[in-house]
C-alpha positions in Angstrom: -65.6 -16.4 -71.5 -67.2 -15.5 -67.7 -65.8 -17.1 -64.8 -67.1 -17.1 -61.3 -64.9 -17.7 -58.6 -66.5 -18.4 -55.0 -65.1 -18.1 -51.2 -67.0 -19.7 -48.9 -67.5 -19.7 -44.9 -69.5 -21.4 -42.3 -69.1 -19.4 -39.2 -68.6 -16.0 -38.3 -65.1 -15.6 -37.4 -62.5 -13.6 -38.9 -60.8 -16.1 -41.3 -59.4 -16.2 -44.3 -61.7 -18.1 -46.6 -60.4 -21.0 -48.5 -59.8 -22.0 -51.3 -57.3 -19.7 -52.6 -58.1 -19.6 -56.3 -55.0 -19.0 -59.5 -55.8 -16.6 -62.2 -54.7 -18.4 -65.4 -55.3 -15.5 -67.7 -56.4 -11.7 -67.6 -59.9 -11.2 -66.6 -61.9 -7.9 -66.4 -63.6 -7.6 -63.1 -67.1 -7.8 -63.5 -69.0 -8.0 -60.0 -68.5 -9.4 -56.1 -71.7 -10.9 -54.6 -72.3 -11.9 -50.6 -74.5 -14.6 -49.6 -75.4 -15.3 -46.2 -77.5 -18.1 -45.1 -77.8 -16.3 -41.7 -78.0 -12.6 -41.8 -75.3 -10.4 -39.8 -77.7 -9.5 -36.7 -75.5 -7.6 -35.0 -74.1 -5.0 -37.1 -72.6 -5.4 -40.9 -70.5 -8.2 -42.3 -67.5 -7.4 -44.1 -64.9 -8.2 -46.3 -62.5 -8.0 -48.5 -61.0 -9.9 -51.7 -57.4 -10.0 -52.2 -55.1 -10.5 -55.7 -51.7 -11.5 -54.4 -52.3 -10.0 -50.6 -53.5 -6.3 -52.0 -57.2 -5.6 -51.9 -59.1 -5.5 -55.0 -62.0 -2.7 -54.1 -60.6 1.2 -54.6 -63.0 1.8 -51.4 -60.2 2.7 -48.9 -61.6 3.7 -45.7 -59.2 5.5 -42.3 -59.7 3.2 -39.2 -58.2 4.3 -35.9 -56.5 1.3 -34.5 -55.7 1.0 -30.6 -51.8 1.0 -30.1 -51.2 0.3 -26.2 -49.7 3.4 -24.4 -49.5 5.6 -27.7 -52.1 7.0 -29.9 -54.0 5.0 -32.0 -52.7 4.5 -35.5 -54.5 5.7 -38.3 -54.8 2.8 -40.8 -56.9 2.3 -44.1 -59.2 -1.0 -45.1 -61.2 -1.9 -47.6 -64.2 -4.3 -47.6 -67.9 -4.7 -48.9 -70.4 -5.0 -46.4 -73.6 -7.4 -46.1 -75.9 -4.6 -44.6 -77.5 -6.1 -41.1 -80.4 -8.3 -41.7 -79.5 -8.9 -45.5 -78.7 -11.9 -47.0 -78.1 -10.5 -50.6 -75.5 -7.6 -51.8 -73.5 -7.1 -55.5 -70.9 -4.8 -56.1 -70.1 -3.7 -59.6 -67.9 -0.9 -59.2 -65.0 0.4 -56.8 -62.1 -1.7 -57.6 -59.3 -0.6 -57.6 -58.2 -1.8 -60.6 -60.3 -2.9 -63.9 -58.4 -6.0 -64.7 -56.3 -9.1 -63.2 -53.4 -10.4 -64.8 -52.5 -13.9 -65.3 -50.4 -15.5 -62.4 -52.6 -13.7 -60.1 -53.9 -15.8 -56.7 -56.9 -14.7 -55.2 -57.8 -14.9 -52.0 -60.7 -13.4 -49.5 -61.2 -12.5 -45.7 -63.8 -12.1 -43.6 -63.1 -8.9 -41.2 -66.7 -8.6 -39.6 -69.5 -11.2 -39.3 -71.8 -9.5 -37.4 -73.8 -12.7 -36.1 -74.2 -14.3 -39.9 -73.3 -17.5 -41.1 -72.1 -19.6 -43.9 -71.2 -16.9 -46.0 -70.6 -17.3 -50.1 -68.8 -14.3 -51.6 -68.7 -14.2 -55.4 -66.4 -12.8 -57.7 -67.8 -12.7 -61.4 -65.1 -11.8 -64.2 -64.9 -11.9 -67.9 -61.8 -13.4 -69.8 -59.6 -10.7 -72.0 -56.9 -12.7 -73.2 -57.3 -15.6 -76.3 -57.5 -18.8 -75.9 -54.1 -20.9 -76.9 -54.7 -23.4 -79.3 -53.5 -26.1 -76.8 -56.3 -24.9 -74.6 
């Protein structure tokens, strides 16, 4: 059984994107799709998907961040991007893991809008666990 869960946002600040959305059985990740109605003029949009606050994309990038006074920390992130001037991007491969378990909430941030708007990201999966007969 496929099941497409969506994340939607209409401006281009750095939000989480409601709703948050519970995995009731283990799906195989399939694909995650961006839409933008407006496309990032600026520079990319990105962003990330999250099963229980841990990024699902394998894509881990370093990113100095500024610490005041000191040196700037070396951190990692993880996103897909909506190239500037797209409206239209699918990623089928670089997650970190193949599968999500049951019990799992998802949930998904916008880190960079990049002057787009009313953004729909998709995530398509496909259901590996039976059905219960009380289903």
């Amino acid at each position: 059984m496929n099941r497409s869960i969506s994340f939607s946002i209409e401006s281009g600040s750095q939000v989480t994107m409601l709703p948050a959305h519970y995995i009731e059985a283990d799906y195989t990740l399939v694909a995650a799709r961006i839409h933008a109605e407006k496309a990032p003029t600026v520079e990319d949009a990105e962003f990330d998907i999250y099963a229980d606050g841990v990024s699902i994309f394998a894509n881990q990038t370093p990113t100095p961040t500024p610490a005041p006074g000191r040196e700037a920390i070396l951190t990692t992130t993880t996103a897909i991007t909506l190239q500037k001037n797209g409206t239209d991007e699918s990623y089928t491969a670089d997650f970190l893991e193949d599968n999500l378990d049951a019990g799992t909430w998802l949930t998904c941030k916008l880190l960079k809008g990049g002057g787009g708007r009313n953004f729909t990201v998709q995530l398509d999966l496909i259901r590996i666990t039976e059905l219960d007969e009380d289903e």
